[in-house]
N, C-alpha and C positions, 0 to 999 in steps of 0.2 A: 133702746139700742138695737135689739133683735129685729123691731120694726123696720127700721132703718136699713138694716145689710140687707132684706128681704126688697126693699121698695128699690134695692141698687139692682141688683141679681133679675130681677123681672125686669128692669132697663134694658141690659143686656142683652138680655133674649131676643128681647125686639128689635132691636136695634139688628142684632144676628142672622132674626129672620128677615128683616126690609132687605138687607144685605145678598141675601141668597137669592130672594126674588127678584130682585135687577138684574142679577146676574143672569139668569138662567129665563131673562124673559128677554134678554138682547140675540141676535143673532152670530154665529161664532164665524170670521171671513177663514174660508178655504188657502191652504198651504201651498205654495208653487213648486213644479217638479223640476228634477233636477237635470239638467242638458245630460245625452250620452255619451261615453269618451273610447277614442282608441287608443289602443296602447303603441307607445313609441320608444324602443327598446337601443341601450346602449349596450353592446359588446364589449364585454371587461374580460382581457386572458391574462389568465392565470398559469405562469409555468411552472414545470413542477419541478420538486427539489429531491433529496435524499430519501428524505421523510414522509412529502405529500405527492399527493398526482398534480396533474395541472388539468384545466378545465378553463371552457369559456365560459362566465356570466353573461345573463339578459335583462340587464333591469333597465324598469319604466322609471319615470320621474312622480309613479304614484305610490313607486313602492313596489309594483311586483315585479318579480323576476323567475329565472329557471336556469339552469347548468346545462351542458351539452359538451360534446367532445373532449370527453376525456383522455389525461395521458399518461400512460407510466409514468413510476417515480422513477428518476435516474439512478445509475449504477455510479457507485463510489468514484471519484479519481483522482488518484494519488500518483504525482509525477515527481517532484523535489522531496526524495527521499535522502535523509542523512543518517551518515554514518556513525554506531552508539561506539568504535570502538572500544568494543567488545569479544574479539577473537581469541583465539588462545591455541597452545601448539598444536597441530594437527588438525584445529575445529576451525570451520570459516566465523567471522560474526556476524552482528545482523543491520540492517539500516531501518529506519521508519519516513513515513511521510503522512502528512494530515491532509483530509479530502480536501480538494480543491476548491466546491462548493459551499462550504463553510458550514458545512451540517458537523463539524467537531469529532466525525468519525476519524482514527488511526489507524495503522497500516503497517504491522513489523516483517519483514522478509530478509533470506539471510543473503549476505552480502560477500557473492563467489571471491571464493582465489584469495580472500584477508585474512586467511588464516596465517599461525606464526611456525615457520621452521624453529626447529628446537635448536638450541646455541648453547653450543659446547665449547666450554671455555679452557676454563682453568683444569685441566689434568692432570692427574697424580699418577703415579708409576706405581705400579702393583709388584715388583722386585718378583717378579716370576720365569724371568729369563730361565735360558736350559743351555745346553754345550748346544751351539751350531744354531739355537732356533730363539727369534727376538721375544721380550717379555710382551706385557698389556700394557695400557693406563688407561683409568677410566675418567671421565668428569659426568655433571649434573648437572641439567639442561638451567640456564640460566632462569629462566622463566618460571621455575617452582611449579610445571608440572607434573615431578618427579620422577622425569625419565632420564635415563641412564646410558652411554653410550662407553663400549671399550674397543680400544683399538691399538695396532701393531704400534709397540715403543723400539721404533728403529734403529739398527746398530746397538741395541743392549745386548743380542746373544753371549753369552760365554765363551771363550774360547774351548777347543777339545783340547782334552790333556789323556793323550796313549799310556795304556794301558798294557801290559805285559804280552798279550795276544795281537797287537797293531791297533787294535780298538780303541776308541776313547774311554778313560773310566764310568762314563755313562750308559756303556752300551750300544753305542752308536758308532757306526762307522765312521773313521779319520778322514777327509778330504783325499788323502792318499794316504798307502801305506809306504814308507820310505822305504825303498831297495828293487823297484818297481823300476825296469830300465825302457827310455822308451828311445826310439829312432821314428827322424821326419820322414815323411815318405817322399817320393822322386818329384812330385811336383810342389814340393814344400806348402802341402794344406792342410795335412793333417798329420796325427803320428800313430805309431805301429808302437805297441808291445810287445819285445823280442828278449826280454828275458828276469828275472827275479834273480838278486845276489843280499837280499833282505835275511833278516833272521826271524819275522814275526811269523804266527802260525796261521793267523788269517790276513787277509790280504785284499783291502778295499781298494779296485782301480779308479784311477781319477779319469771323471769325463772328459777334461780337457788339462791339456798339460802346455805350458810358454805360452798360452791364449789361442791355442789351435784344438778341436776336437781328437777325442780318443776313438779309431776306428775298426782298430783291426787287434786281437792278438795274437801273435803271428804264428807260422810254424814252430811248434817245438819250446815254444816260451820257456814252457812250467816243467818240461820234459822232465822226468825222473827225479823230480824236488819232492822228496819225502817228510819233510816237516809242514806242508801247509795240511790246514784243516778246515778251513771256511776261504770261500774266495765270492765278492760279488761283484758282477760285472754290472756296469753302468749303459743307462739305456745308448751313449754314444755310439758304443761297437757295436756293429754291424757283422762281423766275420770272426770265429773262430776257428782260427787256421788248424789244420791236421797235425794230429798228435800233440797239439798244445797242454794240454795235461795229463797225457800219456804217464800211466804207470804212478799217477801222484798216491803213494799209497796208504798216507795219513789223512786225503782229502773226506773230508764226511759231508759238508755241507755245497752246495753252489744255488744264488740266482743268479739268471740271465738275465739280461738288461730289454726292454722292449723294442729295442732297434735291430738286435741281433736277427739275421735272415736266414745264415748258414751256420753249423755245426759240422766242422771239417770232419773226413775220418778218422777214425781213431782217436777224437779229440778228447776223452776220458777214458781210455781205454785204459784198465788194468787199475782201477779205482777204488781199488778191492775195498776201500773203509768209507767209500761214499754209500750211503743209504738213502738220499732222497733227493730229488731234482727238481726244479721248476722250469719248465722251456715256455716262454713267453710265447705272445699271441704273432708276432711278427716272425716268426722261426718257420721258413719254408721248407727248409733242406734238414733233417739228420743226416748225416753222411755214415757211408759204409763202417761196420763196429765202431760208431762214434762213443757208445756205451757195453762194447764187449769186455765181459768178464770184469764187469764191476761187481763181484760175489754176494754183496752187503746189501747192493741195489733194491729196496723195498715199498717205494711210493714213485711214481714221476707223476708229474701232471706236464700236461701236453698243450698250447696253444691251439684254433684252430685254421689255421694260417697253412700247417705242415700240409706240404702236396707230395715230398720223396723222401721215404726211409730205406736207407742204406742198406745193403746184404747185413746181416747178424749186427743189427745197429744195437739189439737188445738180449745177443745170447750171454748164456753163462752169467746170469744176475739171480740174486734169489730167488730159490722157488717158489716163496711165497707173493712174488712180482707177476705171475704167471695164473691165469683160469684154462684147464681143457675143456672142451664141451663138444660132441659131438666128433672126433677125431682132429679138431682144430684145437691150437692152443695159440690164445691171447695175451696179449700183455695189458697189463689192468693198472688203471689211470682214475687216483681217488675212488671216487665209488663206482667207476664203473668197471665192472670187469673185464668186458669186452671191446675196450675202447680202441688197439691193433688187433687184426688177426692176422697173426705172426706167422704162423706156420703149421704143416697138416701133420699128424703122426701117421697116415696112411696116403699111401696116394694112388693105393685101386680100388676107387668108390664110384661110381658111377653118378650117385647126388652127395652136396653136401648142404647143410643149413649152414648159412650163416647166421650171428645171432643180431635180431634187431638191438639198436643200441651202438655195434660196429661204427668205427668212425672212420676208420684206415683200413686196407686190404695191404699187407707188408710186400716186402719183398721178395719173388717166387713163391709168393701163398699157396698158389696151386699147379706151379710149372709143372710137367712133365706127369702130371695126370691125365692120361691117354684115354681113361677109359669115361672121365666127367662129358657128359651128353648137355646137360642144360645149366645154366645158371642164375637166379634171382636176386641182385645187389641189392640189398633195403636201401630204403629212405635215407639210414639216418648214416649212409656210410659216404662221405665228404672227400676222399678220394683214394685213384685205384693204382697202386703201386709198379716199379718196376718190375715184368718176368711177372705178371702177377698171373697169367694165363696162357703163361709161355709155353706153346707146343702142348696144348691141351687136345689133340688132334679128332677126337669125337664130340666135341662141343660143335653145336650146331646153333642153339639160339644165346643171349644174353640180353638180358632188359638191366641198362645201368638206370637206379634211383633218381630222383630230381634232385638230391641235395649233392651229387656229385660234380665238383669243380675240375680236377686235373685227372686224365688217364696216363696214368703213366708211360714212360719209352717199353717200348717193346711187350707194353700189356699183354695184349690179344696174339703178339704175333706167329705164325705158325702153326695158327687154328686152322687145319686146312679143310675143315669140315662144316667151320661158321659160313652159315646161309645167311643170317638174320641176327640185325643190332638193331637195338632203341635205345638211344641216347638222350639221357634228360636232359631237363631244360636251363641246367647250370652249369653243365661243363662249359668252361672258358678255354681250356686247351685241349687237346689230341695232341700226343706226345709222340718223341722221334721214333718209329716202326712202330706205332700202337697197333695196328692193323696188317703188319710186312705180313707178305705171304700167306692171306687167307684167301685161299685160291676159288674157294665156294662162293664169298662173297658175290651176289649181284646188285644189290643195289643199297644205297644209304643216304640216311636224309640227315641232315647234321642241325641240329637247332640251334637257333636264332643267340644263344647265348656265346655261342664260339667264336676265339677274337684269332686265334693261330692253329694251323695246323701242321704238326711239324713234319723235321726231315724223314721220309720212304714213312708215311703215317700210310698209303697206301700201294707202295712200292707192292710188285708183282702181286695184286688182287686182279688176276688175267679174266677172272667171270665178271668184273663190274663193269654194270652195261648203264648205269646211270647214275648219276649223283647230284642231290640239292645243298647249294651252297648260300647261306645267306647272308643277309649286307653287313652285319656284326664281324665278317673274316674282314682281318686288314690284313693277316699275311699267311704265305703257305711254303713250306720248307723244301731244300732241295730234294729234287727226285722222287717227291709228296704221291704222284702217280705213274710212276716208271712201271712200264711193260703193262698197264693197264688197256690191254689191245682190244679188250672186247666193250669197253667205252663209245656209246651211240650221241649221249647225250649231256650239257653241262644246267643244270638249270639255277638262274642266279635269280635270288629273292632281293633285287634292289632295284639302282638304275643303271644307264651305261654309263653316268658320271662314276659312277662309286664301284663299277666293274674294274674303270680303267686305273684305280690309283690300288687294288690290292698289289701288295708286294710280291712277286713271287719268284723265286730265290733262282730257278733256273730255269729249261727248255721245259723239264718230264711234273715242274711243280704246280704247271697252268693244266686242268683235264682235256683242254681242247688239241694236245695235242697228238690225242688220240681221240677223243669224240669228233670233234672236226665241225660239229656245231653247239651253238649258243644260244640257249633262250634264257629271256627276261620274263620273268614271272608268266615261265607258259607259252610264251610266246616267242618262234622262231628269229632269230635277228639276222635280216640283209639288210638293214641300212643303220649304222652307228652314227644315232646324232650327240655329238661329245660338245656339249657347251657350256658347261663351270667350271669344270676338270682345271684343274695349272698345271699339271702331267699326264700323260699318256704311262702309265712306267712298262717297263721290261718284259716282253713274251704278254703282253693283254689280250691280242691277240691272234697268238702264235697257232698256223695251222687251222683256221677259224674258214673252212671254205664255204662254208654258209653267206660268210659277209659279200653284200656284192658292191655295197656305195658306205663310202665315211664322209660325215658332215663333222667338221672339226671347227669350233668356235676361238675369239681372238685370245680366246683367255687361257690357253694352252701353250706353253712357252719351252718345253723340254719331251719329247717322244724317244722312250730307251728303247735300250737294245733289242732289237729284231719284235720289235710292238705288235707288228706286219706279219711276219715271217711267213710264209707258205699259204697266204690269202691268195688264192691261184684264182677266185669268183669273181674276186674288185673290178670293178669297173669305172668306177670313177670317184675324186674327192674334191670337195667343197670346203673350201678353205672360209670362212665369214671374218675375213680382216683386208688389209691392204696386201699387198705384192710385197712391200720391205718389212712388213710384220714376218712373212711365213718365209724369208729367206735368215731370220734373225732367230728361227726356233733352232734347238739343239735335237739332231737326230744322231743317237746312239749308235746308229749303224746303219748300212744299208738299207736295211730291211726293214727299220725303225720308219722309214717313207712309204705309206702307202700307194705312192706315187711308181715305185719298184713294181708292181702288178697291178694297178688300174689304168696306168700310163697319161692317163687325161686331168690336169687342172682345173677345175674352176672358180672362179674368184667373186663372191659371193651368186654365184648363179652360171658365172659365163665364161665359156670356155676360154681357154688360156691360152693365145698363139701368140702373143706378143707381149713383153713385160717392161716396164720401164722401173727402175730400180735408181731411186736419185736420194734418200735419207742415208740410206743403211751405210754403213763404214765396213760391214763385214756379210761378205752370203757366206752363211755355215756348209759345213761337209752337208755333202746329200740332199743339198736343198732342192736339184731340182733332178735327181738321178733318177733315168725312167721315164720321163718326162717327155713320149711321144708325141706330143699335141704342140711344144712348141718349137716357134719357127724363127723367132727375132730376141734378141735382148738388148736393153738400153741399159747402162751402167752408168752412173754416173759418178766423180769425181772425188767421190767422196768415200769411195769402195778401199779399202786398203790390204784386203782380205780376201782371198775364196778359198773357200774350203776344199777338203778332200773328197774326189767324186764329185763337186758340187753340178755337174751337169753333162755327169757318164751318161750314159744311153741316152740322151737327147738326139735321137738320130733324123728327126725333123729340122733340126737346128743349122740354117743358113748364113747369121745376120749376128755380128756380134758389133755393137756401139758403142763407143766410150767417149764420154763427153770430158776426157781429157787428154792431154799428150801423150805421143809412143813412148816418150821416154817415163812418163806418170804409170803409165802400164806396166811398162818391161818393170817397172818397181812394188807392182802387186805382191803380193805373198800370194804366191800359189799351193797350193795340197797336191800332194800326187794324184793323177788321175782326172784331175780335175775337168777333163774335157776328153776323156777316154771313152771311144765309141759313140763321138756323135756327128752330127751329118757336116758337111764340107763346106763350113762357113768359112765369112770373110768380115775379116776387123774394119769399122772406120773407126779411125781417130776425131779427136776435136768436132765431134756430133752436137749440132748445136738445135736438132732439130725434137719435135713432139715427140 
């Protein structure tokens, strides 16, 4: 057997080796190459999303490729946003919206203006009414976000129920106190308080009594009524008549109401059991011993409003009412001591201090101290009293403070030695003879805060040779600069619109009619162009020989009394309207026409010899008095009217036309004078010509 598998296995081999040798003795045929290829590329874009960028592909159809140009990923966008109603009181809520692109991003934002107003419903009354004043009620906001709201439960007040004093048992003042007598006043608007026949001890006045306001209470009301002890006045009244509660000698208590302006004389005089006062902020006037010999008198507080305290408004009142310092003794108002300075205990001092703090300078504070040389008003003194420097005859300078509003009448007057003021920048008036007879005076500059200057505020200051006025004056009182003979010059810090509408009360209240000229800010005025003005008023400019030409604009429709007066320079006026506008103006007088000393019209440019008058129903007085330049007049039909004077001195005047009948004529309303002193005309009738 052995034999056998051996005789197979040597088979094999050979068979293995023939095998190999064929192989490897045949020739092996060579492989062929393969063609070369180019690449042929298709463009695949890719755009990009939320997530990815975008990019072009390059692929061959072998397979290869490459990427190029690439792109941002895009920005989210969210446009159909919905509302989660979700707000709540006072908080807006929010909306969402899902990307557009569908990349599943969201988007919460809060959603303006949805927020919820709180809703107050159901309210409960809180039973907290009072006498005179409504209770509460509150509720909770419907919406449970536990806010709370309370408010007036109207018409719950309580009614008041008086009290043995006139009072309500609460303490409070009655609406009125019954026995309180009142009278309508003469034009039936309002009513007067004229007397108390009451038995209560205090005495609440009602603001308004039958539905009309409480105004006034009147002279003598309360006069010698010894049982009142508290009285308060309602801000309605306005005036405290004199001696209204004269001698009330149980009174202890008073407020004044904030309307009150005036406190008559004597109006608490002899008050002997009042001890403390409030004079509200609207109180201009104390009047003369409004508060004398109130004995008990121990606190007053003062509004700052007071511009005139009366001769002894505050004598014979505790002495503990009273600070001296320095020869001056004050009347002390709350904490301040020095809030009047009342009166000097010397008055041969040569200085004196006032103290800062000072609010008021009283009445004759320092009259008749002859020998006071200089004086320094502080700051904080708000204003300067009647007689307060009366006849001080060696005072030479005074600087008033800035916080000073009113000089009072007859201040300064009869300083015959003041050379030199400086007027702060808040006095609003100059008072009537604030300045009479300060014969030193040369010159004053009046600041820009001053709205009037009153009556002889510089009557006989005969040294004043200049004076600045500025556009803040709207008026100036009679006789303001009487015998002010050494006056050169007026100088006004506005325009000559705003010149010509001051008020000035008479001949001596305008400067010019002793300065004789006018400048506007510096500058000499001969020619007054007036064109906003609606008035020329009264004496503007009276004595003005500076002026040589007036340009008067159409918007001027009333020129007062003697406007003109003693412009002896005029040469000529410029009317800028038509011919029946400027016979329709109102001239106050003669002399109110410029026309009186320049003689010559022109109408917007051109001189005036002939006028044709066909609208107007009426030529006013003066319309053309003076009027040498013209030579002709056409009236037409329609005239029913001429005024007085309306064409005196026309002594050019030849030609009078009337385009209607003699008998339409002889029916004119003529003015005396009306054609007194002018040249030897002659009437046609029925003029039917240009």
């Amino acid at each position: 057997m052995k034999k056998l598998l051996v005789k197979v296995l040597v088979l094999t081999l050979v068979l293995s080796a023939v095998s190999f040798c064929l192989t490897a003795c045949t020739p092996t045929p060579e492989k062929p190459e393969e063609p070369l290829h180019e690449h042929t590329y298709v463009d695949i874009v890719v755009n990009p999303t939320c997530t990815e960028q975008g990019y072009t592909e390059h692929k061959c159809f072998c397979n290869d490729s490459y990427k190029d140009t690439y792109i941002d990923k895009l920005d989210h966008k969210f446009a159909n946003y919905v509302y989660n109603n979700d707000s709540k009181c006072g908080i807006d809520g929010t909306k969402t919206a899902t990307c557009d692109y569908g990349c599943g991003e969201s988007d919460t934002v809060t959603a303006e203006s949805t927020a919820l107003s709180h809703k107050f419903t159901n309210y409960i009354y809180n039973n907290d009414a009072k006498c005179g004043i409504d209770g509460t009620k509150t509720a909770t906001c419907a919406y449970n976000c536990g806010e709370i709201d309370t408010i007036i439960a109207e018409n719950t007040a309580l009614d008041h129920v008086a009290g043995e004093n006139g009072f309500c048992v609460c303490g409070e003042p009655m609406e009125a106190t019954p026995g309180v007598v009142y009278d309508l006043s003469s034009d039936g608007t309002y009513y007067d308080i004229i007397g108390y026949d009451g038995a209560y001890t205090s005495v609440n006045i009602a603001s308004t009594y039958e539905g009309k306001p409480v105004k006034t209470i009147y002279k003598e009301a309360f006069k010698n009524n010894d049982i009142i002890t508290t009285v308060i006045i309602p801000d309605s009244v306005e005036d405290i008549g004199s001696y209204a509660f004269y001698w009330c000698s149980s009174l202890q208590s008073v407020v004044i109401g904030d309307s009150v302006e005036v406190i008559g004389e004597s109006a608490f005089s002899g008050c002997s059991s009042l001890t403390s006062v409030v004079i509200g902020d609207s109180v201009k006037e104390i009047g003369e011993s409004a508060f004398y010999w109130c004995s008990s008198l121990q606190s007053v507080v003062i509004g700052d409003s007071v511009e005139v305290i009366g001769e002894s408004a505050f004598s014979g009142c505790n002495s503990s009412l009273y600070t001296t310092v320095g020869y001056i003794k004050y009347v002390k108002e709350n904490n301040n001591p020095y809030y009047i300075a009342y009166e000097t205990t010397n008055k041969n001092l040569s200085t004196y201090t006032i103290q800062e703090g000072t609010v008021f300078l009283g009445y004759g504070l320092f009259s008749n101290c002859e020998r006071l040389s200089s004086v320094i008003i502080p700051d904080s003194v708000k204003a300067i009293g009647t007689y307060a420097f009366f006849r001080c005859s060696s005072l030479q300078s005074v600087v008033i403070g800035d916080s000073v509003k009113a000089i009072g009448t007859y201040a300064f007057s009869l300083c015959s030695s003041l050379q030199s003021v400086t007027i702060g920048d808040s006095v609003k008036e100059i008072g009537e003879s604030a300045f009479y007879g300060c014969d030193s005076l040369t010159s004053i500059v009046i600041p820009d805060s001053v709205e009037s200057i009153g009556n002889s505020a510089f009557y006989n200051c005969d040294s004043l040779t200049s004076i600045v006025i500025p556009d803040s004056v709207t008026s100036i009182g009679n006789t303001a600069f009487y015998n002010c003979d050494s006056l050169t010059s007026v100088n006004y810090l506005g325009t000559i619109d705003e010149w010509v509408q001051i008020k000035f009360s008479d001949y001596y209240s305008n400067p010019l009619c002793y300065a004789k000229k006018l400048y506007i800010n510096g500058e000499l005025v001969t020619e007054a162009n007036i064109t906003t003005a609606t008035k020329i008023n009264s004496y503007a400019f009276r004595y003005c020989d500076s002026l040589q030409s007036v340009v008067i604009g159409d918007s001027v429709k009333e020129i007062g009394e003697d406007a003109f007066s003693g412009c002896s320079s005029l040469q000529s006026v410029n009317y800028l309207g038509t011919i029946d506008e400027w016979v329709q103006i109102e001239f106050g007088s003669s002399t109110s026409n410029p026309l009186r000393y320049a003689k010559k019209l022109y109408i917007n440019g051109e001189l005036v010899t002939e006028v044709n008058i066909t609208t107007a129903t009426k030529i006013n007085a003066y319309a053309f008095s003076g009027c040498y330049s013209l030579q002709s007049v056409v009236i037409g039909d329609s005239v029913k009217e001429i005024g007085e004077d309306a064409f005196s001195f026309c002594s050019s005047l030849t030609s009078i036309k009337y385009r209607g009948t003699m008998q339409q004529w002889d029916a004119i309303t003529k003015g005396s004078g009306w054609n007194s002193w002018t040249g030897n005309y002659t009437i046609t009738y029925n003029y039917t010509g240009e």
